[in-house]
N, C-alpha and C positions, 0 to 999 in steps of 0.2 A: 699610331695610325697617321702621323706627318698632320696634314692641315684636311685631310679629309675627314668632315663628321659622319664616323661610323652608323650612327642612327639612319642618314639620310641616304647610305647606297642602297644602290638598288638589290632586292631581295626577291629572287620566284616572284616579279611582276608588280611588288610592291617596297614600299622601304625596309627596311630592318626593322624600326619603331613602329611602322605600321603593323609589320607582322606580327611583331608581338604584341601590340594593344590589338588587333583585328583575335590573335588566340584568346587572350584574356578573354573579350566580350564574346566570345564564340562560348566560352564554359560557360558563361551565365550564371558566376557564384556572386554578384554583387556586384555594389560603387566600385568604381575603378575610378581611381586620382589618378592623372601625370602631372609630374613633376619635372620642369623643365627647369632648365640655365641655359650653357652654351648653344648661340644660334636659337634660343625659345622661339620668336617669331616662324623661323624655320617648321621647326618642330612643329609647334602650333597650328602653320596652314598645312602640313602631311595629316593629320589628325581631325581637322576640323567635323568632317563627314563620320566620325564616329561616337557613339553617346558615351563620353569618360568628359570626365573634369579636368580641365588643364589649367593647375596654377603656375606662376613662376617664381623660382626660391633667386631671391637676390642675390643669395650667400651660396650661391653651388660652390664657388671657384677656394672655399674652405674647405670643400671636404663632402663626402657621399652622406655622411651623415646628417647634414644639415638639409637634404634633400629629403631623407626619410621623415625626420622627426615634423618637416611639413606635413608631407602625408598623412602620419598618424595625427597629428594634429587635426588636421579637417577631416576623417575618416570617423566613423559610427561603426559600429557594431561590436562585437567579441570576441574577431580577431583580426589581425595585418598581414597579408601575404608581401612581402617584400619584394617586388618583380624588379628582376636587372633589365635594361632596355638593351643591351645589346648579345639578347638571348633567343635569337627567334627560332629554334629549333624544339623549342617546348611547346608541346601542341597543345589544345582548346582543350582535350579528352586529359592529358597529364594536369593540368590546374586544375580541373574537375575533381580530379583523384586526390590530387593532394589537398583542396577544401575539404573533401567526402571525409578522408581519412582525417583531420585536425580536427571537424566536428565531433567524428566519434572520440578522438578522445580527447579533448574537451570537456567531453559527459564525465568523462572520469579522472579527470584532472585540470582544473578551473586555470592553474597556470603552467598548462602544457606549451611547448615551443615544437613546432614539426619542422622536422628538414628531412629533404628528399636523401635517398641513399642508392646510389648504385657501384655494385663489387666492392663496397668497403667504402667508398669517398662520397666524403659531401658534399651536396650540390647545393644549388638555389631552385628554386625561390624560398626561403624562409618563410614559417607563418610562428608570429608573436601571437598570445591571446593577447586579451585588453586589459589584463592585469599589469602587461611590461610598457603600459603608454608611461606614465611619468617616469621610469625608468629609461624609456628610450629619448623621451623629452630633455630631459639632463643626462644625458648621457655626452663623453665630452671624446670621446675619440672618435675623430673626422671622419675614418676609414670603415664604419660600418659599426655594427649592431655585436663582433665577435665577443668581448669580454660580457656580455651582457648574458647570451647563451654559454661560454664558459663557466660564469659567477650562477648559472642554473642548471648544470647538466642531470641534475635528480628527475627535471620536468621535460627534458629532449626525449621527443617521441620522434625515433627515428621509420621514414617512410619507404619501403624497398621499392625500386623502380626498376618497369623493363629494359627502359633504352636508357643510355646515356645522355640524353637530351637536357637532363637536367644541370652538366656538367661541362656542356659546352658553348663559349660561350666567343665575341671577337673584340680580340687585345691588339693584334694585328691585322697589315694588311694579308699573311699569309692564312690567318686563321679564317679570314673573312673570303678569301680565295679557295681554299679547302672546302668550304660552306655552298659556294656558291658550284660545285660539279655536282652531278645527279649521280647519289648514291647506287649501283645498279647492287641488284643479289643475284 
């Protein structure tokens, strides 16, 4: 993305971060932590106007990981949806779906892992029960949560999705240009 933070362009009238913490508190499945670093202050006054908790991880600039295991860290309940901030094409009704569906089975399996699925690939957002906190707490690779859900694939409750939203996501400025044209059908 060069020296532009991809959180802060502008999105359908709002940020990128905005849009996707604005989907989050739209589903209405619970606390919603952010976890800032890069630019936090930034971050922080995009966000102020909306009810999520905003901490800052001193340690972003180690690794994705150290941002989560904040999260879970100050986070309650039974399970951890993992939201990527530069996801805003997951709508309010999809996090919905993918709580709805982690609760059901959760009934049926205390250390179930949900991940979104659409034509075969996996997407995000990730949900951990609260059996994987001290496991993701010590967990030591920077780059996310993956040997954690490899080291459990007996408990991966895979979620089939309509759209691909859950799989896209902006790494560039092309991806984030792509994003920003109105889909016609």
């Amino acid at each position: 993305m060069g020296k532009e933070n991809k959180l802060l362009l502008p999105f359908r009238g709002k940020t990128v971060i905005e849009t996707v913490v604005q989907n989050l508190v739209n589903a209405g499945i619970g606390e919603i932590i952010v976890v800032t670093g890069h630019e936090a202050e930034m971050v922080k006054r995009t966000l102020v106007h909306l009810p999520v908790q905003i901490v800052y991880n001193p340690d972003y600039e180690k690794g994705m990981t150290t941002s989560i295991q904040l999260g879970v860290t100050m986070a309650e309940g039974d399970g951890y949806m993992i939201c990527l901030s530069d996801m805003p094409m997951i709508t309010a009704e999809e996090y919905l779906f993918l709580a709805e569906s982690f609760e059901r089975q959760k009934l049926l399996n205390q250390e179930c892992i949900s991940i979104p699925l659409f034509e075969n690939k996996k997407g995000n957002p990730v949900i951990f029960s609260s059996f994987y906190k001290p496991a993701i707490n010590h967990h030591f690779d920077m780059e996310g949560c993956r040997e954690i859900i490899q080291s459990n694939r007996e408990n991966v409750s895979w979620v089939d999705m309509k759209l691909a939203n859950t799989l896209i996501d902006i790494d560039t400025m092309h991806d984030y240009e792509k994003l920003k044209v109105p889909i016609s059908i």
